[in-house]
N, CA, C and O of each residue as an XYZ file, in Angstrom:
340
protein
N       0.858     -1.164      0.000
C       0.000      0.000      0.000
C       0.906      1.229      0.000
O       1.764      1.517      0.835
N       0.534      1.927     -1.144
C       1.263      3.598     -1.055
C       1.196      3.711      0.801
O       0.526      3.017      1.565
N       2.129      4.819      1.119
C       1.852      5.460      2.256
C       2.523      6.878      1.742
O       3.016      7.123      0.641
N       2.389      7.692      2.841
C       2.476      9.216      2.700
C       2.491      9.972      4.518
O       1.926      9.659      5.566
N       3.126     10.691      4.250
C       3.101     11.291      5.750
C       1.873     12.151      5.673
O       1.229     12.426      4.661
N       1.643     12.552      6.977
C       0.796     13.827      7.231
C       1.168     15.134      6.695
O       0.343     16.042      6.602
N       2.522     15.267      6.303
C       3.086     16.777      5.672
C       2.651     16.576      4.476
O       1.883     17.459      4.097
N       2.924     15.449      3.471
C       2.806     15.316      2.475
C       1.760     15.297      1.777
O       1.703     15.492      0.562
N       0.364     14.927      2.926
C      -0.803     14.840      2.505
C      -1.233     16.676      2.741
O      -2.217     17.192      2.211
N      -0.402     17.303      3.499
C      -1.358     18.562      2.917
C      -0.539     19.095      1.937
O      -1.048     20.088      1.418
N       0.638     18.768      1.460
C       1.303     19.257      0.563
C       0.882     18.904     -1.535
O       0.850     19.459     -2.633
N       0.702     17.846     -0.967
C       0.169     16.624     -2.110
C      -1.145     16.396     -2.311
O      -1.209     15.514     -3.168
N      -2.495     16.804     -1.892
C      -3.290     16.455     -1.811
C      -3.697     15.909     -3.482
O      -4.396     14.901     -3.590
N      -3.350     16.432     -4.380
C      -3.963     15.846     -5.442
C      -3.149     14.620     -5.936
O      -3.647     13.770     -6.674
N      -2.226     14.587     -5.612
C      -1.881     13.674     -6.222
C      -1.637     11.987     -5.165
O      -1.035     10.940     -5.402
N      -2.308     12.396     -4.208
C      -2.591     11.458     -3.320
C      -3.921     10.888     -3.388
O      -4.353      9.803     -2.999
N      -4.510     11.940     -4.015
C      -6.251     11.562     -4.139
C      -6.076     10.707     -5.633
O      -6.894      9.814     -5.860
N      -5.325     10.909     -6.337
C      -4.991     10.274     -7.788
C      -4.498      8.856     -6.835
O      -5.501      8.147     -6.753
N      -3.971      8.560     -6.502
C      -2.993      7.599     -6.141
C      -4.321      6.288     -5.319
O      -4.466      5.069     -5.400
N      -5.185      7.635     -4.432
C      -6.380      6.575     -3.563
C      -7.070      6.042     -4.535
O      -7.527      4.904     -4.430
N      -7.241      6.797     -5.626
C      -8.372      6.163     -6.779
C      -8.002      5.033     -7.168
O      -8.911      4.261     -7.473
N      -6.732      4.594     -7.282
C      -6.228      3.555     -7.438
C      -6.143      2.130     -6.576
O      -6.433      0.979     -6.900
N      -5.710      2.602     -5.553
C      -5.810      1.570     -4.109
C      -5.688      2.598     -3.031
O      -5.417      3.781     -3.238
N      -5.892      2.099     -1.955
C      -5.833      2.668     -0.728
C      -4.452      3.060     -0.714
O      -3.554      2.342     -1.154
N      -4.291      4.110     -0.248
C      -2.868      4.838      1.109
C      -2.945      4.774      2.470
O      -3.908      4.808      3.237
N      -2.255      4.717      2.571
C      -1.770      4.848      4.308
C      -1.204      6.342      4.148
O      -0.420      6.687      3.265
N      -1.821      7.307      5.318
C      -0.987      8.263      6.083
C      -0.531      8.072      7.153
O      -1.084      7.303      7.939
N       0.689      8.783      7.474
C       1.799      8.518      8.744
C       1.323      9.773      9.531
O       0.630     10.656      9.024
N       1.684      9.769     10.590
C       1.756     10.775     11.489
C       3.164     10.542     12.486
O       3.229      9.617     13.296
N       3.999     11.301     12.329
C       5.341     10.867     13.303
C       5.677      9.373     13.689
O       5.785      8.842     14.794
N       5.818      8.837     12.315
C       6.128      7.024     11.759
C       4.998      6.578     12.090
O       5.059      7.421     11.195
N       3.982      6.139     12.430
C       2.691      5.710     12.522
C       1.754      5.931     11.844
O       1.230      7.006     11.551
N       1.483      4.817     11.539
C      -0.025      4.871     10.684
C      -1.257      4.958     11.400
O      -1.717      4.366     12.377
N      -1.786      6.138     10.408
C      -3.458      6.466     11.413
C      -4.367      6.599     10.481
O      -5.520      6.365     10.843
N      -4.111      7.068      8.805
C      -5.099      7.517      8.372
C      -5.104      6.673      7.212
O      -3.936      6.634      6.827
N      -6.135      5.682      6.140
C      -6.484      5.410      5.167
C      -7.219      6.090      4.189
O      -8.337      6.465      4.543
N      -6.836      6.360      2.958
C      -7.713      6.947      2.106
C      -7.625      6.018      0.917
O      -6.675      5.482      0.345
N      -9.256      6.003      0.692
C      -9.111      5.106     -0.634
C     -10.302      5.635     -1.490
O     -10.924      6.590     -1.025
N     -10.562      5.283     -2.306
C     -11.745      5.373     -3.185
C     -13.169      5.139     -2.934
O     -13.358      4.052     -2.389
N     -14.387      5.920     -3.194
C     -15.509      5.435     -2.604
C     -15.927      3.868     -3.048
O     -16.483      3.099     -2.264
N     -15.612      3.556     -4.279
C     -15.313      2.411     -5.170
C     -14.888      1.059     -3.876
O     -15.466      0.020     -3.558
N     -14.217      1.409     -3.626
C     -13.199      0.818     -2.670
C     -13.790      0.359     -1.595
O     -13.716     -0.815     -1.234
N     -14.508      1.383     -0.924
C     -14.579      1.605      0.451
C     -16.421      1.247      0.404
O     -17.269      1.191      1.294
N     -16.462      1.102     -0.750
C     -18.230      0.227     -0.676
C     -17.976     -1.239     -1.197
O     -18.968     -1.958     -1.321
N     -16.769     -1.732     -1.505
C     -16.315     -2.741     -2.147
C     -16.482     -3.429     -0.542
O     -17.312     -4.304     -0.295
N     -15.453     -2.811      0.563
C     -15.405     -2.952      1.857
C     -16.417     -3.421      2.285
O     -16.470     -4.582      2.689
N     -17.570     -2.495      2.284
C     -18.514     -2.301      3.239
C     -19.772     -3.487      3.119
O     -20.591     -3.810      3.980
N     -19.594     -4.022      1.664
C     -20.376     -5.385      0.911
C     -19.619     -6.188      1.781
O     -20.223     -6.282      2.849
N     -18.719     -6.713      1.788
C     -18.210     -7.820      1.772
C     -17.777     -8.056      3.046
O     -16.917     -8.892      3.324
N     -18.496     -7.151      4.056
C     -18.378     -7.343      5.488
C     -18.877     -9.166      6.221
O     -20.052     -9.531      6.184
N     -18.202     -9.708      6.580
C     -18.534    -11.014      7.016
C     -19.428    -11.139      8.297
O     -19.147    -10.891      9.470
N     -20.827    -11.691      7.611
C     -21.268    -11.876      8.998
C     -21.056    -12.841      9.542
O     -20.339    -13.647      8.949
N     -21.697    -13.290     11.228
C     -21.202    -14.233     11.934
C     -22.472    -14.678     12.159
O     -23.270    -14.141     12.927
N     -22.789    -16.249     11.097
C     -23.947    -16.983     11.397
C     -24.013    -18.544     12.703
O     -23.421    -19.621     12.761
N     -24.976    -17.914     13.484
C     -24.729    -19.626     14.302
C     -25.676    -20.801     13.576
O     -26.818    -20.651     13.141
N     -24.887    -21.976     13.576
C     -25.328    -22.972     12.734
C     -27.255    -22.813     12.766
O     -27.921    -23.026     11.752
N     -27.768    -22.484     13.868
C     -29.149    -23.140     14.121
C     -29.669    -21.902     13.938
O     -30.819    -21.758     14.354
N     -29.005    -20.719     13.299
C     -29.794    -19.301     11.848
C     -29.774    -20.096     10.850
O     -30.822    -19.994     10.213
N     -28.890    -21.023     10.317
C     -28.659    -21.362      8.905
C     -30.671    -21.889      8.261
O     -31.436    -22.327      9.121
N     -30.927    -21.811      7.506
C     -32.022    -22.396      6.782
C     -31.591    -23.957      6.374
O     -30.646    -23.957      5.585
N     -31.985    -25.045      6.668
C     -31.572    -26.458      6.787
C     -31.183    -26.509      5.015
O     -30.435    -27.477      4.879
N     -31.369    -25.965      3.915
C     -31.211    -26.106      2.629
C     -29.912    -25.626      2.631
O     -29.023    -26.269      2.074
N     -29.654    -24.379      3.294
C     -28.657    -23.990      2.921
C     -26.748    -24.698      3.800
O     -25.570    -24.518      3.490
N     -27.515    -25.556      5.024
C     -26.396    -26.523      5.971
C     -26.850    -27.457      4.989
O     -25.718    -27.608      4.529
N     -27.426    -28.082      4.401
C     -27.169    -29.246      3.059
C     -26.291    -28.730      2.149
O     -25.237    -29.330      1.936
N     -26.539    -27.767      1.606
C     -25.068    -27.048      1.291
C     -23.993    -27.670      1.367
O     -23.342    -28.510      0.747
N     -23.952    -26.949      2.443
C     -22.429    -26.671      2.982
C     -22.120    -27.803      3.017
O     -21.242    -28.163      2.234
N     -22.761    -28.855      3.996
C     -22.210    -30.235      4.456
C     -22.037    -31.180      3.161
O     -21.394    -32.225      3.258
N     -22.491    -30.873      2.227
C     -22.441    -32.186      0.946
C     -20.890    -31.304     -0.269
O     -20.500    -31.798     -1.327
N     -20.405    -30.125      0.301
C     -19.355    -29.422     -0.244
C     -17.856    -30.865     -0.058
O     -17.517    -31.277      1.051
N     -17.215    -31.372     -1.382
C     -15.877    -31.622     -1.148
C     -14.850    -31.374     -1.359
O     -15.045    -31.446     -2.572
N     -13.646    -31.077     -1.287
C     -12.420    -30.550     -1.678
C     -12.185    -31.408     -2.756
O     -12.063    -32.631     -2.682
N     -12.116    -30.593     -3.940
C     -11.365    -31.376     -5.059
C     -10.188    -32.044     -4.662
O      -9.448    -31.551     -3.810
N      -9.907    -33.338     -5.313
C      -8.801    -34.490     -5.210
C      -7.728    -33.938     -5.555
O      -6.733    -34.566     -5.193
N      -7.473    -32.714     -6.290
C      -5.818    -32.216     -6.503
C      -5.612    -31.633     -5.222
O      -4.480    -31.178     -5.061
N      -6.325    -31.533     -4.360
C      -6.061    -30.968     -3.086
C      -5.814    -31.630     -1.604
O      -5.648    -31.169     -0.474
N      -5.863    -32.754     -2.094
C      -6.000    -33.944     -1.159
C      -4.938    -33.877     -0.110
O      -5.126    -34.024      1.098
N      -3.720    -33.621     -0.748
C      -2.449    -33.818      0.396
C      -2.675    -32.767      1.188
O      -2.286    -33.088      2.311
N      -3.246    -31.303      1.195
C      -3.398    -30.419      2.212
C      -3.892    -30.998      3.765
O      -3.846    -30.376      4.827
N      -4.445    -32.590      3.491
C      -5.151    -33.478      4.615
C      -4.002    -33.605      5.391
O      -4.085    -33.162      6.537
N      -3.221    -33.975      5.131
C      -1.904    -34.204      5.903
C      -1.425    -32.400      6.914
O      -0.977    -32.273      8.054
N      -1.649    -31.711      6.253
C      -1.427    -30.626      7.008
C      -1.823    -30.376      7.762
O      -1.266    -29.548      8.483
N      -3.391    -31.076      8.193
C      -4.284    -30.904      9.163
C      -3.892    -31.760     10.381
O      -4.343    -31.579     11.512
N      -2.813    -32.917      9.958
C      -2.864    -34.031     10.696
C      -1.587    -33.756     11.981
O      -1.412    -34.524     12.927
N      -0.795    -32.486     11.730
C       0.180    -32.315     12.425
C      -0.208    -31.312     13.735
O       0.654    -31.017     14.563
């Protein structure tokens, strides 16, 4: 992620706002990061894709058939072993 200090962002403002349109920045404040600027694009991209936290017994029973009949494709098989350590 670009970053930019706090001087730079009042010095730079346009071409930092060019830069957010692109991806997010980080601003510094005396080496620390405090401030993000990104694109509204961006920042509703964010705000969709917020994860909610379902407990199994919200789920609709169609949709835990789902899930439970889901298998890992066979090129993926040895990742099992990773689980096993």
């Amino acid at each position: 992620m670009p970053s930019f200090t706090g001087q730079q962002l009042q010095k730079a403002t346009g071409q930092i706002r060019a830069e957010a349109r692109r991806a997010p920045v980080e601003i510094t404040y005396h080496g620390r990061p405090e401030l993000v600027v990104m694109s509204v694009e961006d920042y509703e991209l964010l705000r969709t894709n917020r994860k909610l936290v379902l407990r199994r017994e919200d789920l609709p029973a169609a949709e835990l058939e789902r899930i439970s009949a889901n298998r890992m494709d066979e090129a993926h098989r040895a990742l099992d072993a990773l689980m096993d350590d």
